[in-house]
HTML snippet that shows the backbone in 3Dmol.js (N, CA, C, O; Angstrom):
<script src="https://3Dmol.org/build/3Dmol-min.js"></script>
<div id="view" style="width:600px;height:400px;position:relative"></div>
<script>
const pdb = `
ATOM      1  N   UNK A   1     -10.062 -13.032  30.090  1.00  0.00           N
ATOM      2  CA  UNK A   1     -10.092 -12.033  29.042  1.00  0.00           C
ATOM      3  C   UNK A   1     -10.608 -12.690  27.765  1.00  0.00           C
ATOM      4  O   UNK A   1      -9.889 -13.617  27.391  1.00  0.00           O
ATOM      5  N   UNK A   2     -11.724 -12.431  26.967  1.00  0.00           N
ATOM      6  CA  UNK A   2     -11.940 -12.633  26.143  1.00  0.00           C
ATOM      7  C   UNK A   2     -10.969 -12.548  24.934  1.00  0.00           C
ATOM      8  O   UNK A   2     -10.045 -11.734  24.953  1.00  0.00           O
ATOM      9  N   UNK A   3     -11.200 -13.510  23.724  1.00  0.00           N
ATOM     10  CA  UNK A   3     -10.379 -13.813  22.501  1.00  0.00           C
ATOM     11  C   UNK A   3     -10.178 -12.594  22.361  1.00  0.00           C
ATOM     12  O   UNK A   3      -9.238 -12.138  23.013  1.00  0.00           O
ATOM     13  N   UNK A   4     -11.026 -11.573  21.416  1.00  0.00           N
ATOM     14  CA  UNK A   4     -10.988 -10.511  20.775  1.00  0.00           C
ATOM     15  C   UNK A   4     -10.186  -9.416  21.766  1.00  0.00           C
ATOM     16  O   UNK A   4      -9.443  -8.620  21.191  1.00  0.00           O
ATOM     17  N   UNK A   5     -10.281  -9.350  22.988  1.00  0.00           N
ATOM     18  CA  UNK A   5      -9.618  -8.365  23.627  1.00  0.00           C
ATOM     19  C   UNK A   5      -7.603  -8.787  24.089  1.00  0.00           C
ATOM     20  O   UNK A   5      -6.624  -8.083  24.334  1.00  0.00           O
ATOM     21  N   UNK A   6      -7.839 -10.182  24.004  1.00  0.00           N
ATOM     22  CA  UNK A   6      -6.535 -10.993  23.931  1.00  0.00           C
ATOM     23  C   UNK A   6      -5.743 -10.533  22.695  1.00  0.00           C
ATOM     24  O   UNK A   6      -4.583 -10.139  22.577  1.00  0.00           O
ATOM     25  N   UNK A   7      -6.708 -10.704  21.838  1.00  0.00           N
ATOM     26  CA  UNK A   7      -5.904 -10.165  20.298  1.00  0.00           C
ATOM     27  C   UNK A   7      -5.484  -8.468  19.969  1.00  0.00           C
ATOM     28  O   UNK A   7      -4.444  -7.876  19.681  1.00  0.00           O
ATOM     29  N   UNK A   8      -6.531  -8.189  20.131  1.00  0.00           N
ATOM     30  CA  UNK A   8      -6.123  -6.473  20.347  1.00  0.00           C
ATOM     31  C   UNK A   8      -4.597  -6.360  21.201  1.00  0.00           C
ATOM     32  O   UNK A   8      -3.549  -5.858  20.795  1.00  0.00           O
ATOM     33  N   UNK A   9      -4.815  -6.848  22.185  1.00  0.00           N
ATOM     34  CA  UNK A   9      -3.519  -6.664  22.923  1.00  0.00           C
ATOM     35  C   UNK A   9      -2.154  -7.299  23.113  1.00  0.00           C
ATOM     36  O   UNK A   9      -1.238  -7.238  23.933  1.00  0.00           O
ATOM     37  N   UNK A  10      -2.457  -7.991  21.889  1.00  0.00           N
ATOM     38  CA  UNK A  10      -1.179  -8.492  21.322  1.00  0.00           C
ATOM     39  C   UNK A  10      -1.195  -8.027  19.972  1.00  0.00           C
ATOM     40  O   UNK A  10      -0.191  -8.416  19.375  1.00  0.00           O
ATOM     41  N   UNK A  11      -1.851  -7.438  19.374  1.00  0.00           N
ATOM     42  CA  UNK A  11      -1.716  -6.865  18.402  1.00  0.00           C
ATOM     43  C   UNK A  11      -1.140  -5.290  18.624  1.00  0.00           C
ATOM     44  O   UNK A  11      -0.175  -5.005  17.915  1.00  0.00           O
ATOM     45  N   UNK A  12      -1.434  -4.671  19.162  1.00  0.00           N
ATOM     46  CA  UNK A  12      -1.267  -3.177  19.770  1.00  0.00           C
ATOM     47  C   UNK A  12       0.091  -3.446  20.784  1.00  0.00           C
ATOM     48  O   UNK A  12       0.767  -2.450  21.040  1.00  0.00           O
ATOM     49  N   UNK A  13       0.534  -4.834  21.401  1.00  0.00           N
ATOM     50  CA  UNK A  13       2.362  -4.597  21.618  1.00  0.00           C
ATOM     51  C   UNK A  13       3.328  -4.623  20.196  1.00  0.00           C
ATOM     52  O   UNK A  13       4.342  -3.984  19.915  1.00  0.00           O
ATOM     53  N   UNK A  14       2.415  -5.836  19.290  1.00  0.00           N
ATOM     54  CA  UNK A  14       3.128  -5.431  17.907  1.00  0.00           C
ATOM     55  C   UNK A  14       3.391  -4.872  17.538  1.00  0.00           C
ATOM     56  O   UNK A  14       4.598  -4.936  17.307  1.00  0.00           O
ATOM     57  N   UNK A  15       2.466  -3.367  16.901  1.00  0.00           N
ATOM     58  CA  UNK A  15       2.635  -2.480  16.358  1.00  0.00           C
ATOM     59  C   UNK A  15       3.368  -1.595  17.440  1.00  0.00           C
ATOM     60  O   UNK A  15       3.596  -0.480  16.971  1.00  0.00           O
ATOM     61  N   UNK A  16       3.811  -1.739  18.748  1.00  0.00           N
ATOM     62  CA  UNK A  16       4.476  -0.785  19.474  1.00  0.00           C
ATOM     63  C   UNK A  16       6.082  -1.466  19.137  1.00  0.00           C
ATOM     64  O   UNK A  16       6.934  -0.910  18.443  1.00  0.00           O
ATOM     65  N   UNK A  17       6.194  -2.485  19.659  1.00  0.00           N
ATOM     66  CA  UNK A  17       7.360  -3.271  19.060  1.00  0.00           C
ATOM     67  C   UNK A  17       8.013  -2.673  17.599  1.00  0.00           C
ATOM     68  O   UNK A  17       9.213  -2.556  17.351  1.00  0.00           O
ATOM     69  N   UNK A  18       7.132  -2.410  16.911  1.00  0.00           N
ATOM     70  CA  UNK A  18       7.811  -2.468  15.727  1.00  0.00           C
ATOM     71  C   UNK A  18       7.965  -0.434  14.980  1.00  0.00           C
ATOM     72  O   UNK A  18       8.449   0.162  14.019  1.00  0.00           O
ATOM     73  N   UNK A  19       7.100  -0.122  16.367  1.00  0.00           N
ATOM     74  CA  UNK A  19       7.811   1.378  16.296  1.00  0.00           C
ATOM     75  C   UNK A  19       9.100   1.590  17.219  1.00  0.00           C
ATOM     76  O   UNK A  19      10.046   2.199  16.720  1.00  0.00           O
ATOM     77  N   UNK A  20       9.178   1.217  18.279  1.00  0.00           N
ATOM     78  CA  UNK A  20      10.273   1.252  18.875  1.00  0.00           C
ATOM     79  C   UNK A  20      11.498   0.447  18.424  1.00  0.00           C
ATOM     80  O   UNK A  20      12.600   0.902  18.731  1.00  0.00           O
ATOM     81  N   UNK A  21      11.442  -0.519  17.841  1.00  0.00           N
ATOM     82  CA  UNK A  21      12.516  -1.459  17.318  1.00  0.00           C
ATOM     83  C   UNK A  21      12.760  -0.569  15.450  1.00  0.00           C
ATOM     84  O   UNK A  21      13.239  -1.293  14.578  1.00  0.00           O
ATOM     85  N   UNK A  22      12.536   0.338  15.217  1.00  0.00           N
ATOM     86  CA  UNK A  22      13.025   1.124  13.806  1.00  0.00           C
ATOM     87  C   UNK A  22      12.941   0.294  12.759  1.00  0.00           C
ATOM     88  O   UNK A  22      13.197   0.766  11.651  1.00  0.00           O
ATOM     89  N   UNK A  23      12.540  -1.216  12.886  1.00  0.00           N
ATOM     90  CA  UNK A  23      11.793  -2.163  11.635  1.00  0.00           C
ATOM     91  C   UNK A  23      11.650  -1.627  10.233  1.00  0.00           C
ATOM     92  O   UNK A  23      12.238  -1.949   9.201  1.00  0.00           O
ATOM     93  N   UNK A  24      10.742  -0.749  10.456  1.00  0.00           N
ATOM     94  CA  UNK A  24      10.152  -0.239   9.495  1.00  0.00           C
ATOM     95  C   UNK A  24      11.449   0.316   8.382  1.00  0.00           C
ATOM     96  O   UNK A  24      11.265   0.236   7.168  1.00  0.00           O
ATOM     97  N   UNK A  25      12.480   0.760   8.835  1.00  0.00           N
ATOM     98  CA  UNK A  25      13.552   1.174   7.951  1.00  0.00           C
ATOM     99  C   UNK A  25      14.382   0.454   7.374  1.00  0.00           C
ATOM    100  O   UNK A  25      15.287   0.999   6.742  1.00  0.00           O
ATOM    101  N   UNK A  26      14.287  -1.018   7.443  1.00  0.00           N
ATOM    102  CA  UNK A  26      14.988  -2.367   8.135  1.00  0.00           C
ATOM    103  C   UNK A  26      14.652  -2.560   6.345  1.00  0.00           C
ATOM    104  O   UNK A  26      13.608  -2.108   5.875  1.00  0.00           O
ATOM    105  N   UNK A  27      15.714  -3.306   5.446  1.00  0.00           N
ATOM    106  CA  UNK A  27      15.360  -4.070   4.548  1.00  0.00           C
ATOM    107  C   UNK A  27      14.382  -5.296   4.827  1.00  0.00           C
ATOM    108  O   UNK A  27      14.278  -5.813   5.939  1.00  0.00           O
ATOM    109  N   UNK A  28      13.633  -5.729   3.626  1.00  0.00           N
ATOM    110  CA  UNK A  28      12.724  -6.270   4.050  1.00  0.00           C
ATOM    111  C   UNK A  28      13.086  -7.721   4.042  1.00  0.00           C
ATOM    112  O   UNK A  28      12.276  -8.552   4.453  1.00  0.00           O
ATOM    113  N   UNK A  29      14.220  -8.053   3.610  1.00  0.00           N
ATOM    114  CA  UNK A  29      14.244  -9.496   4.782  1.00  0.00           C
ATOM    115  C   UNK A  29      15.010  -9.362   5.713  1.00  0.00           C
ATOM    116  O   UNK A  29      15.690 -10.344   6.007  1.00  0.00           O
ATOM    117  N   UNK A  30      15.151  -8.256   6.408  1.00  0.00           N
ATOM    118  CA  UNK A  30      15.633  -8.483   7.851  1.00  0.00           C
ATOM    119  C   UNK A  30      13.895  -8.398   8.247  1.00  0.00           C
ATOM    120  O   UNK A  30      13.287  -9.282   8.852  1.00  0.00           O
ATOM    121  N   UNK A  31      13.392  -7.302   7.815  1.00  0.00           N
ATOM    122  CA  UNK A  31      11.606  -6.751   8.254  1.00  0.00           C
ATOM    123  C   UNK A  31      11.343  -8.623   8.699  1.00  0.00           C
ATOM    124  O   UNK A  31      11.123  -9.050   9.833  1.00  0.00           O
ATOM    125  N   UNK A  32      11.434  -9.295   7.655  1.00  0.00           N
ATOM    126  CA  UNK A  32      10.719 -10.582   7.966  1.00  0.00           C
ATOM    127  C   UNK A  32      11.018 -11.820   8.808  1.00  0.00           C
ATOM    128  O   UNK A  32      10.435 -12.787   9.299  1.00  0.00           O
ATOM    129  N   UNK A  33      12.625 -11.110   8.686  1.00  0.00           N
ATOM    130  CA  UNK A  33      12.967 -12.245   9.950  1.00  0.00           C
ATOM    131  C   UNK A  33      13.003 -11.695  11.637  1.00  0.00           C
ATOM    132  O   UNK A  33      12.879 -12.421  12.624  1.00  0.00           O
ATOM    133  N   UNK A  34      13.180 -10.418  11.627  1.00  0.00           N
ATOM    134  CA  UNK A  34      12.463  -9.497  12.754  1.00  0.00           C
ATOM    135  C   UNK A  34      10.855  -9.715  13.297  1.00  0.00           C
ATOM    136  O   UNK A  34      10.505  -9.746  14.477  1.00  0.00           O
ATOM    137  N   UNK A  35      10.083  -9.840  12.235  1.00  0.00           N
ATOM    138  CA  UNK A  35       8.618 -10.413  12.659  1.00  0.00           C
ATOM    139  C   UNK A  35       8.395 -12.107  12.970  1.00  0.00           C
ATOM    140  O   UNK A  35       7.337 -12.608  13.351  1.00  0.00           O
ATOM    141  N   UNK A  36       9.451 -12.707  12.751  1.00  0.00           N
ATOM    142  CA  UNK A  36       9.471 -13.817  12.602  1.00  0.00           C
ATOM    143  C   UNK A  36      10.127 -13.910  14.625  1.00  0.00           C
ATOM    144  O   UNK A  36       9.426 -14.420  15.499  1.00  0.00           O
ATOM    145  N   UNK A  37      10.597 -13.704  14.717  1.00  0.00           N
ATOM    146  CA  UNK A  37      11.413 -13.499  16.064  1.00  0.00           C
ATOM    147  C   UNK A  37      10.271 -12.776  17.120  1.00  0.00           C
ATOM    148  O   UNK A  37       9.860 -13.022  18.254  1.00  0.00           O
ATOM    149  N   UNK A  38      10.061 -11.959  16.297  1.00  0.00           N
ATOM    150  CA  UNK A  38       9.020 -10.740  17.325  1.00  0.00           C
ATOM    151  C   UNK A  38       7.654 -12.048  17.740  1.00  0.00           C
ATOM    152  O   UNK A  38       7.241 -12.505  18.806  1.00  0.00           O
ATOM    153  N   UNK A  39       7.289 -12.292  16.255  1.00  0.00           N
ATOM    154  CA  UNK A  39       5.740 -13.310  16.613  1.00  0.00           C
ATOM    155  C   UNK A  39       6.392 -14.810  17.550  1.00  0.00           C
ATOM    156  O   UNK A  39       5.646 -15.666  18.026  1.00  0.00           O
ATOM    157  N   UNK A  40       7.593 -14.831  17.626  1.00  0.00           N
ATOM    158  CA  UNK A  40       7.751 -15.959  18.501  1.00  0.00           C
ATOM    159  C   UNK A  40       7.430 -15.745  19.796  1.00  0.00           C
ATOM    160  O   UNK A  40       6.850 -16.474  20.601  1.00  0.00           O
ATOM    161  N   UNK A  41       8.011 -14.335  19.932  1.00  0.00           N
ATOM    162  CA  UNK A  41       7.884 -13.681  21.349  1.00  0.00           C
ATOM    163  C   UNK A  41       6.393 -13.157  21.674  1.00  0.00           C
ATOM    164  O   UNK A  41       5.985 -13.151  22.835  1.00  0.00           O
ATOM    165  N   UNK A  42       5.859 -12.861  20.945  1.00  0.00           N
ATOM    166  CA  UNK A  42       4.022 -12.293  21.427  1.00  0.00           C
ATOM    167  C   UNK A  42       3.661 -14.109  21.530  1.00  0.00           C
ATOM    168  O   UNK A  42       2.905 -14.348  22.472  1.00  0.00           O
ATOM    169  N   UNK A  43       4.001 -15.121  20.879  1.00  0.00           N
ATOM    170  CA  UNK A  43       3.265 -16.032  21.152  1.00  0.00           C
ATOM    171  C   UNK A  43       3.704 -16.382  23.000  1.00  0.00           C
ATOM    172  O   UNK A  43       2.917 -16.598  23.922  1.00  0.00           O
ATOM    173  N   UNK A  44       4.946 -16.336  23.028  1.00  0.00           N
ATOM    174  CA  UNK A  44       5.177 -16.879  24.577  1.00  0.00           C
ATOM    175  C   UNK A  44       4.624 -15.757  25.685  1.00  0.00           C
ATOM    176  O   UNK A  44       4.150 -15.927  26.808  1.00  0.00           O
ATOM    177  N   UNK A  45       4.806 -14.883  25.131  1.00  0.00           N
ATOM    178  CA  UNK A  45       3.890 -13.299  25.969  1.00  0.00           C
ATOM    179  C   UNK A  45       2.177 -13.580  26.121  1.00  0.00           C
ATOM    180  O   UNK A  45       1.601 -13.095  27.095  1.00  0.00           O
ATOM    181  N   UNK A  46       1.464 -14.331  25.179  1.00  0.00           N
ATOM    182  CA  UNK A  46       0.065 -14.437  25.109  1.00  0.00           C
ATOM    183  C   UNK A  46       0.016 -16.464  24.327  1.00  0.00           C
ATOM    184  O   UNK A  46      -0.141 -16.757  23.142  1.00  0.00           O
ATOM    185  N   UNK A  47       0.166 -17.224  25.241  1.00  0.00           N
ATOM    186  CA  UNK A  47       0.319 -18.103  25.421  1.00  0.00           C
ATOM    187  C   UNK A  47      -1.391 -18.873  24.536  1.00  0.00           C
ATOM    188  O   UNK A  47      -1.549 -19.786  23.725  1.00  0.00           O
ATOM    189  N   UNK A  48      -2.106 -18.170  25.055  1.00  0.00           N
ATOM    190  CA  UNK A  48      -3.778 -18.700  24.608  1.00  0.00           C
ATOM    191  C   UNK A  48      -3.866 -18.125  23.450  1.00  0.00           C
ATOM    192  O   UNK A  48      -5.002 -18.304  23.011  1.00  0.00           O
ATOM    193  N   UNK A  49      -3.058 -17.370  22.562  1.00  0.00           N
ATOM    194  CA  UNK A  49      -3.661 -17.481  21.144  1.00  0.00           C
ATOM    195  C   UNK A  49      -2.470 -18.673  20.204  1.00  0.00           C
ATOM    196  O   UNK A  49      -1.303 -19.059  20.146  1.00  0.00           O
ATOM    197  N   UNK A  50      -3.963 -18.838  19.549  1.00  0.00           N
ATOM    198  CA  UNK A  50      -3.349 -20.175  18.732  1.00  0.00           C
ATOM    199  C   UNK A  50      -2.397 -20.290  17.058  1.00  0.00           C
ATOM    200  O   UNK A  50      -2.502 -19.144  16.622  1.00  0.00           O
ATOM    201  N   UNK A  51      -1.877 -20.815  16.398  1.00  0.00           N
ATOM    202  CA  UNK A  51      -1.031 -20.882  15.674  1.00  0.00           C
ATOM    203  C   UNK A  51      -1.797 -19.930  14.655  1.00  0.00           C
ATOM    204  O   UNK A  51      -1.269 -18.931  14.167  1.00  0.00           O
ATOM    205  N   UNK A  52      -3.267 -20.395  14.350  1.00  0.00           N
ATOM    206  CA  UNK A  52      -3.596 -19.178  13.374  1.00  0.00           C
ATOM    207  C   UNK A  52      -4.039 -18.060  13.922  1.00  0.00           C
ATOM    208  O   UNK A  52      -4.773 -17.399  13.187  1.00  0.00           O
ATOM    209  N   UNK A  53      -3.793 -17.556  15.171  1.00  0.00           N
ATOM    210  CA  UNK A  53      -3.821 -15.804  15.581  1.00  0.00           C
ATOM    211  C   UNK A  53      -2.355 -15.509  15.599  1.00  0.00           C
ATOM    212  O   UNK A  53      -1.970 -14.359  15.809  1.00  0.00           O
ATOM    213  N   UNK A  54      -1.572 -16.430  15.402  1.00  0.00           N
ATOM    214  CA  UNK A  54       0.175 -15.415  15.571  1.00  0.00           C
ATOM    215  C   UNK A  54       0.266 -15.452  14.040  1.00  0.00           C
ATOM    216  O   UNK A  54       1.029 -14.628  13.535  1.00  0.00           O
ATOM    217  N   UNK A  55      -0.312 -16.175  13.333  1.00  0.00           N
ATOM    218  CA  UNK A  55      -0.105 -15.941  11.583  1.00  0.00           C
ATOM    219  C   UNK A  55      -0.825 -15.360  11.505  1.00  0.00           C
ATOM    220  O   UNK A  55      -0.181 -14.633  10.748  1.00  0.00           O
ATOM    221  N   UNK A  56      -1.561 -14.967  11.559  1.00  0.00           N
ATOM    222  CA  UNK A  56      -2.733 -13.512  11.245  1.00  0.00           C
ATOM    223  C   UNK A  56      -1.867 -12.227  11.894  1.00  0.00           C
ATOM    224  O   UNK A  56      -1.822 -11.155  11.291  1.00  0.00           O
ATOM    225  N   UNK A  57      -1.209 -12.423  13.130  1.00  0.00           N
ATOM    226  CA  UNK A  57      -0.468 -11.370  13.599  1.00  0.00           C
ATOM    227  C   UNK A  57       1.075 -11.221  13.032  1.00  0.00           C
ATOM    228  O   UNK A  57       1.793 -10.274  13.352  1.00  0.00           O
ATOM    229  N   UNK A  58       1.443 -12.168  12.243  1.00  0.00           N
ATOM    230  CA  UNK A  58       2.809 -12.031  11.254  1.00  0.00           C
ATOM    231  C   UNK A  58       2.254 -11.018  10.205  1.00  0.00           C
ATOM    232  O   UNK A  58       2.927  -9.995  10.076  1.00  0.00           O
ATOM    233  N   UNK A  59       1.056 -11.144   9.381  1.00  0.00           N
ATOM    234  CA  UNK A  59       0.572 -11.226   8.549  1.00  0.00           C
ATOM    235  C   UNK A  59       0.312  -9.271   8.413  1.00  0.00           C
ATOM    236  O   UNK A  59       0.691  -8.395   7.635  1.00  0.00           O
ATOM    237  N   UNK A  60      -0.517  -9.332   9.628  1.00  0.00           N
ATOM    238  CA  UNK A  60      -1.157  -8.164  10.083  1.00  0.00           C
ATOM    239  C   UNK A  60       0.705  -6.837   9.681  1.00  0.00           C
ATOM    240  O   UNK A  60       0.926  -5.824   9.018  1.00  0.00           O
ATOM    241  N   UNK A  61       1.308  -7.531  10.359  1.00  0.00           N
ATOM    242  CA  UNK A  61       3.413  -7.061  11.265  1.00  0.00           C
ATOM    243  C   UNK A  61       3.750  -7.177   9.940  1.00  0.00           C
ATOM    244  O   UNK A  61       4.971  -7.163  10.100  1.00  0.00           O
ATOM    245  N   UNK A  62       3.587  -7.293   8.603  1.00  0.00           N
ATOM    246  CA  UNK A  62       4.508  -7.449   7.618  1.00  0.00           C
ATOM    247  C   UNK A  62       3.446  -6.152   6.926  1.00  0.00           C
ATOM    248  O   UNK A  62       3.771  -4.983   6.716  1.00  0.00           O
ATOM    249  N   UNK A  63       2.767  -6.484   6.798  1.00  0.00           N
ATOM    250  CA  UNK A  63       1.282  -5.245   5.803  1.00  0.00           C
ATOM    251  C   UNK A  63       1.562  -3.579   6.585  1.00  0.00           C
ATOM    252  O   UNK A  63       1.422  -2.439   6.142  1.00  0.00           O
ATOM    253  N   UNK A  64       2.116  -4.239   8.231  1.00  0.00           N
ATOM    254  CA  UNK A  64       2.279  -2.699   8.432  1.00  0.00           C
ATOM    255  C   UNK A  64       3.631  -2.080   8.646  1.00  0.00           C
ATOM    256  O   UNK A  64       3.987  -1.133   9.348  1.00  0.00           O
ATOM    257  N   UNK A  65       4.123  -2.689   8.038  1.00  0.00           N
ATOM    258  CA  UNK A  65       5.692  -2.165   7.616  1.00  0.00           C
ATOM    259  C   UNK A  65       5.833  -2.077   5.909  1.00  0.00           C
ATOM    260  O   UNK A  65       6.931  -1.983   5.359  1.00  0.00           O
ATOM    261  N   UNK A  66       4.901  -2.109   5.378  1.00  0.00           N
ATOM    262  CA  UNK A  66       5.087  -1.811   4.406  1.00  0.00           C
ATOM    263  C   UNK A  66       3.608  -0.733   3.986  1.00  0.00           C
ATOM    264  O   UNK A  66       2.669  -1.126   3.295  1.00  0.00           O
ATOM    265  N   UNK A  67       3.726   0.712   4.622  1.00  0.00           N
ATOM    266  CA  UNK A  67       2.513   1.571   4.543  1.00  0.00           C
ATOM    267  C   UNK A  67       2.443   1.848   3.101  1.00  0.00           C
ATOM    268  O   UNK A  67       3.280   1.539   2.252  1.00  0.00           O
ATOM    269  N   UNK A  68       1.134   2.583   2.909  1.00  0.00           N
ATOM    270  CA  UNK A  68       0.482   2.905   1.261  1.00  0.00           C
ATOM    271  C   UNK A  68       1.480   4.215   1.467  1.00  0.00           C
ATOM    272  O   UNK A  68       2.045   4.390   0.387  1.00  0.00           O
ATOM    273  N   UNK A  69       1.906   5.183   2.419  1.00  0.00           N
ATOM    274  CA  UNK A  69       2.792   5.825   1.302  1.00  0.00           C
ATOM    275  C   UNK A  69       3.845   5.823   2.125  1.00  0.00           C
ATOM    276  O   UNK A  69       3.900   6.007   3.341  1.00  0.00           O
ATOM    277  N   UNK A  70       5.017   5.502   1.009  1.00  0.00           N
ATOM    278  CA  UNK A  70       6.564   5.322   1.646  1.00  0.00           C
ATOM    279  C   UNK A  70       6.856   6.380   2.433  1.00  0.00           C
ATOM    280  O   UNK A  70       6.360   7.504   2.353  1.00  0.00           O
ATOM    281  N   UNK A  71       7.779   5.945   3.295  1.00  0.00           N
ATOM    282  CA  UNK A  71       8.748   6.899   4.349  1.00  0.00           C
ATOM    283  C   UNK A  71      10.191   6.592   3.482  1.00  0.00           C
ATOM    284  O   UNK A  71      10.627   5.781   2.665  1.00  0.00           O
ATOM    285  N   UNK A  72      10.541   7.576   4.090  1.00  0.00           N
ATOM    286  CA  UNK A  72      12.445   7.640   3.744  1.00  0.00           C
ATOM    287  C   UNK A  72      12.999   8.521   2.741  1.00  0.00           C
ATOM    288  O   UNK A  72      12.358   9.054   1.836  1.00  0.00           O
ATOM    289  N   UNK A  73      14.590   8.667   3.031  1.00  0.00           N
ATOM    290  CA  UNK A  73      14.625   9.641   1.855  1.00  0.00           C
ATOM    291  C   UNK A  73      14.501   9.346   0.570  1.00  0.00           C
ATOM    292  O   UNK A  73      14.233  10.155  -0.319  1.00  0.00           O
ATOM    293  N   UNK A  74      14.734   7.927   0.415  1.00  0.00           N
ATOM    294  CA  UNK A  74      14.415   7.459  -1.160  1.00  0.00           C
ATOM    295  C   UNK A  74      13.102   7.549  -1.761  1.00  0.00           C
ATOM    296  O   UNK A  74      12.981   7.345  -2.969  1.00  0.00           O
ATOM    297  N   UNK A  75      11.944   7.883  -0.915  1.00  0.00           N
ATOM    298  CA  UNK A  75      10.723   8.085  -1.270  1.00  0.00           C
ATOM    299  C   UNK A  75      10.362   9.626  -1.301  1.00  0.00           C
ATOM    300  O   UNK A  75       9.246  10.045  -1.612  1.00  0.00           O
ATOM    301  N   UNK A  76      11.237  10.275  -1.010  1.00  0.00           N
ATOM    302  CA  UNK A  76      10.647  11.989  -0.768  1.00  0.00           C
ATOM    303  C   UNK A  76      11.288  12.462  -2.486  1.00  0.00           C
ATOM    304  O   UNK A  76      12.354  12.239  -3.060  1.00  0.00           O
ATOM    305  N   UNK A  77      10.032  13.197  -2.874  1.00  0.00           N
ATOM    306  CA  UNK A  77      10.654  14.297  -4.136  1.00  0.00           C
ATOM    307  C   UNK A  77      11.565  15.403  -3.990  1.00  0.00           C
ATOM    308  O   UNK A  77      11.323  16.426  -3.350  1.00  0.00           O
ATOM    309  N   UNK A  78      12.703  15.123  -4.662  1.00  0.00           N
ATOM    310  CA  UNK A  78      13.459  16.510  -4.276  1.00  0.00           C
ATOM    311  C   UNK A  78      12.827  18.202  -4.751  1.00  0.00           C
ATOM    312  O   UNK A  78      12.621  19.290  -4.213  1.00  0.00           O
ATOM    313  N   UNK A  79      12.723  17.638  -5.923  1.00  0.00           N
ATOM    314  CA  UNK A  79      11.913  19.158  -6.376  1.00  0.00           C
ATOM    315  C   UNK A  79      10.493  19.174  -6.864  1.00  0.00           C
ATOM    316  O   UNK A  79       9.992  18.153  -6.393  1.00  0.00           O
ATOM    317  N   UNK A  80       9.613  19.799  -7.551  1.00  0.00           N
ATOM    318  CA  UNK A  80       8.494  19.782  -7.902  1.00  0.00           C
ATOM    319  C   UNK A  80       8.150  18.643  -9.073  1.00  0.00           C
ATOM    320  O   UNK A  80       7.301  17.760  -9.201  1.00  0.00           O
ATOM    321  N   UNK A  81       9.350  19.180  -9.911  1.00  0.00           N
ATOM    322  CA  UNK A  81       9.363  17.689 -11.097  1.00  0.00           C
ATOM    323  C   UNK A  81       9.194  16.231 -10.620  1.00  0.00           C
ATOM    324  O   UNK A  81       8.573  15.305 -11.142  1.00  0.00           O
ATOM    325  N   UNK A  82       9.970  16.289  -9.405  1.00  0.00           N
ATOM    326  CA  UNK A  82      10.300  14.627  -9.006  1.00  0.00           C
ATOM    327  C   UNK A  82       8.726  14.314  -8.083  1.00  0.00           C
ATOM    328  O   UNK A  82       8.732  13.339  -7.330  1.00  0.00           O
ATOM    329  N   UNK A  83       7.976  14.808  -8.141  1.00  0.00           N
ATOM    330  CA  UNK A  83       7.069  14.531  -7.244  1.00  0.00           C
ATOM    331  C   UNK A  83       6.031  14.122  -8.071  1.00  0.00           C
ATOM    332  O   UNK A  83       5.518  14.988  -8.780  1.00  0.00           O
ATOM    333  N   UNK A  84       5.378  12.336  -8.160  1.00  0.00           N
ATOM    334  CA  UNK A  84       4.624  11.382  -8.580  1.00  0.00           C
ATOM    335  C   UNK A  84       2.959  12.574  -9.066  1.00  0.00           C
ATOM    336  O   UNK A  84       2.465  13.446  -8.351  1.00  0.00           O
ATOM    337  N   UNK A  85       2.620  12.250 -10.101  1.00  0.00           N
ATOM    338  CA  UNK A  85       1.178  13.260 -10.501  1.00  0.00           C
ATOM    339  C   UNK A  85       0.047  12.247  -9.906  1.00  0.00           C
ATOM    340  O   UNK A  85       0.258  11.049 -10.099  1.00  0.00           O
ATOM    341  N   UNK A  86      -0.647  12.464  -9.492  1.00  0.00           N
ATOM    342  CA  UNK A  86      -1.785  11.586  -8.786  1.00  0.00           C
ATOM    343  C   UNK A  86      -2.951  11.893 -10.149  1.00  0.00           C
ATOM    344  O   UNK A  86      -4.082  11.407 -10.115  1.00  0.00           O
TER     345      UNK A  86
END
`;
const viewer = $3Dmol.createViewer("view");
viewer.addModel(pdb, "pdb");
viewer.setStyle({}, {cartoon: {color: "spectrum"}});
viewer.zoomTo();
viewer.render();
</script>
């Protein structure tokens, strides 16, 4: 299997990992010690990528737990006032 298709597919269990594991709701230093654990495990899962493809894939696992627009109830406007003017 080629590099690039090696990476995709350890990149794409990541981002499944980290929808099924509720991460994303997770304060963010648990978020980091959760990716920290998780990238130990994609490294022993995909053995042939090297120290700088599982830090590119920490890297990638931290940027996408933290999306451009928040989830949660602390991020939702309750009424029309509370809602950010673009």
């Amino acid at each position: 299997m080629s590099k690039e298709k090696l990476l995709d597919r350890a990149r794409d269990e990541l981002f499944s990992h980290v929808h099924r594991c509720g991460v994303l709701k997770a304060a963010v230093e648990d978020q980091r010690q959760w990716m920290d654990e998780t990238i130990d495990y994609i490294g022993e899962r995909f053995p042939d990528l090297t120290d700088l493809d599982l830090q590119g894939l920490h890297q990638i696992g931290i940027r996408f737990c933290k999306p451009a627009i928040a989830h949660g109830a602390q991020s939702s406007a309750k009424t029309l006032e509370d809602a950010p003017v673009a």
